[in-house]
C-alpha positions as CSV (number, residue, x, y, z in Angstrom):
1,X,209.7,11.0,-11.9
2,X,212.0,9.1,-9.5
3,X,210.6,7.6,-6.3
4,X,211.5,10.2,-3.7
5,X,209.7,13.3,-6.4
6,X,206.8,10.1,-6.7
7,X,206.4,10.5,-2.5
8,X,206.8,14.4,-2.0
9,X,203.5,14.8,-5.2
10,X,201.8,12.1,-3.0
11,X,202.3,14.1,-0.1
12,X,201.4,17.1,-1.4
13,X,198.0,15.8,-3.3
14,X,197.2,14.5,0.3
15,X,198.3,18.2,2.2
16,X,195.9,20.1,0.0
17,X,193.1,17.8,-0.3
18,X,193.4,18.0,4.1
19,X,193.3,21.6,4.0
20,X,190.5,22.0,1.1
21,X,188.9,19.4,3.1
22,X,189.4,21.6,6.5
23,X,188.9,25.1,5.2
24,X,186.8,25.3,2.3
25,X,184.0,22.3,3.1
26,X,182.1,23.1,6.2
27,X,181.8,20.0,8.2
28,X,177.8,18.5,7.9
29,X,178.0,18.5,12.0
30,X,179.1,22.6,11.9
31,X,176.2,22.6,9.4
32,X,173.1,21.0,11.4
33,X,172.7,22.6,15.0
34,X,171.4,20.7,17.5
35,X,167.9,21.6,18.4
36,X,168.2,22.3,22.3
37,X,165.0,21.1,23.6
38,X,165.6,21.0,27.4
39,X,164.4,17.2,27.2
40,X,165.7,14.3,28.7
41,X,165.0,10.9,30.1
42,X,162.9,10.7,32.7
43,X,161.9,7.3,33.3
44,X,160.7,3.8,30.9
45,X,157.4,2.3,31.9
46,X,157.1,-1.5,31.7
47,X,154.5,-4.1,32.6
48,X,155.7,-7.4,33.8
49,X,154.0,-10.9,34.2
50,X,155.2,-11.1,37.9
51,X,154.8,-7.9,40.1
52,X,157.2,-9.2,43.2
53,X,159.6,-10.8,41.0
54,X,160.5,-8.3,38.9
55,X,160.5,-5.7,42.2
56,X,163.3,-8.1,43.8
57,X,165.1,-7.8,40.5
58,X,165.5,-4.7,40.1
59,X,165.8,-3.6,43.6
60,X,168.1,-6.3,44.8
61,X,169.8,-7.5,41.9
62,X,170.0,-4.5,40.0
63,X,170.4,-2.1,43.2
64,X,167.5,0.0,42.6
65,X,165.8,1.6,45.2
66,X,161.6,2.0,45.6
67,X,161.1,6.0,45.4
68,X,157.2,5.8,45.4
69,X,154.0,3.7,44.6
70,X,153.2,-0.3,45.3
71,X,149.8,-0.8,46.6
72,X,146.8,0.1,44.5
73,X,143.9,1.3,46.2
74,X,142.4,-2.8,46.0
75,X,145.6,-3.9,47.9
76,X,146.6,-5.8,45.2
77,X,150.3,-4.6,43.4
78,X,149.8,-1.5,42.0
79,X,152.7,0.8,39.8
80,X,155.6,1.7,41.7
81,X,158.4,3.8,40.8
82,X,161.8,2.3,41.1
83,X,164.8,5.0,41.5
84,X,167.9,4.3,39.2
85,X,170.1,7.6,40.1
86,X,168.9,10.8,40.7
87,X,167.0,11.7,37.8
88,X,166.1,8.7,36.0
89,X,163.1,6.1,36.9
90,X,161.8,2.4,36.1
91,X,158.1,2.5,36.6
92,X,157.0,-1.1,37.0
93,X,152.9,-2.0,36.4
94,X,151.2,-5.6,36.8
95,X,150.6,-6.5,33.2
96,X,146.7,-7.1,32.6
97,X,144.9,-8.1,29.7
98,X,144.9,-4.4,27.9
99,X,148.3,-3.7,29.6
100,X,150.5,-6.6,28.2
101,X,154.2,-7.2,29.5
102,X,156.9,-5.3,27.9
103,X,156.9,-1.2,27.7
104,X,154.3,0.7,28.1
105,X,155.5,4.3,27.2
106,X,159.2,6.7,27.7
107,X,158.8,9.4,30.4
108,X,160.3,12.1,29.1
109,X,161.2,15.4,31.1
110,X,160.4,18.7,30.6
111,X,161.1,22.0,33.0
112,X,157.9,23.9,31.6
113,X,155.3,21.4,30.2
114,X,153.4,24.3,28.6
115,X,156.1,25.7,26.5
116,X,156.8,22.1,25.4
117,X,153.2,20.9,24.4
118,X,153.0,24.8,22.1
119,X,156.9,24.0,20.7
120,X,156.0,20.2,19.6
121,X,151.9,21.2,18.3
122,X,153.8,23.6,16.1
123,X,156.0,21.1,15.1
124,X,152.6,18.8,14.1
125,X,152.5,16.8,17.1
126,X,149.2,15.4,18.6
127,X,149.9,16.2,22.2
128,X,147.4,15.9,24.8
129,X,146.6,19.0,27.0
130,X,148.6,19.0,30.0
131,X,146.9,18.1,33.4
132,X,148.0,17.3,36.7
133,X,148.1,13.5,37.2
134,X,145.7,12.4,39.8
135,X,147.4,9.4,40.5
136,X,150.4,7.7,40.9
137,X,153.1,10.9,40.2
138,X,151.3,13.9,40.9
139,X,153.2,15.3,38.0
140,X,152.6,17.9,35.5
141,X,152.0,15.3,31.9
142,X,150.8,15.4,28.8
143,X,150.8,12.6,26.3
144,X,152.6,12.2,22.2
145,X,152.6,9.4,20.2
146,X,155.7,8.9,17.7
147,X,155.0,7.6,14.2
148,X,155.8,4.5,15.3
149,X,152.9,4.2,17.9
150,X,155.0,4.8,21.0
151,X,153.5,6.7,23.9
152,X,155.9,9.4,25.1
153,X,155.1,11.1,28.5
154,X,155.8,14.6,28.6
155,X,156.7,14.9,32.5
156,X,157.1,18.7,34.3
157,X,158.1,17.5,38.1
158,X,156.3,20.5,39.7
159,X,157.0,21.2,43.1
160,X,154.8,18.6,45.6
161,X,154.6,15.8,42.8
162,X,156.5,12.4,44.0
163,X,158.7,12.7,41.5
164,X,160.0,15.9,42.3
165,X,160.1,14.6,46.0
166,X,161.9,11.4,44.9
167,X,164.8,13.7,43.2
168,X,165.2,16.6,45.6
169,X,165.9,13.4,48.4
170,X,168.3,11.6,46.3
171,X,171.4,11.3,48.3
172,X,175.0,10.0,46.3
């Protein structure tokens, strides 16, 4: 077999192996369909070691703007909710001696909280029962913890909860 026969079997061995490749084995991504789950990122809790500190960092520093929260009923710093674009939140807490600093839990989003709380249960999730949150948010949560111990928030931004307020405001 001279060199240029040597090439066109290379070539050839390559062509089908791309088309067998192509047409005959489904791709593993055509295989596995995303589950559509209408979640996203709502906001990251965190507890810091200095309450104004961290609040001039990320608002002046970082650009972030205050959407709602600050004061706790005391008068000391309380949670706030800083605003990072329209949807998606940094909620910043005083770290205490059962809250230390780092995060706290993931705030995740959902458009109907109930459906979401049956869907994951069924899926053998411990979530909480959904209640209206009488402080801070006024949101629509519920609460799941991922094998790893991390909280997830399960968020439904009803209508009249600061959340909801802080997103239907948001101007570009």
């Amino acid at each position: 077999m001279n060199r240029t026969e040597s090439l066109l079997t290379g070539v050839a061995i390559f062509a089908m192996g791309a088309i067998f490749g192509i047409f005959v084995m489904p791709s593993k991504a055509a295989q596995e369909q995303p589950i559509r789950t209408g979640l996203r990122l709502n906001h990251v809790g965190i507890a810091v070691k200095d309450f104004q500190e961290s609040v001039d960092f990320y608002t002046k520093v970082m650009g972030f703007r205050v959407a709602f929260g600050g004061t706790a009923p005391d008068g000391k710093p309380g949670t706030i909710y800083l605003q990072i674009n329209r949807d998606t939140f940094l909620e910043v807490a005083p770290s205490t001696a059962t809250l230390p600093v780092g995060i706290t839990h993931i705030g995740i989003q959902t458009d109907d909280e109930d459906a979401t709380v049956k869907r994951l249960r069924a899926g053998g999730a411990t979530v909480t029962d959904p209640r209206i949150s009488p402080a801070l948010s006024k949101s629509k949560l519920a609460n799941v913890t991922d094998p790893n111990g991390i909280r997830l928030e399960l968020n439904e931004l009803i209508p009249g909860s600061e959340t909801r307020r802080a997103v239907d405001s948001w101007k570009e």
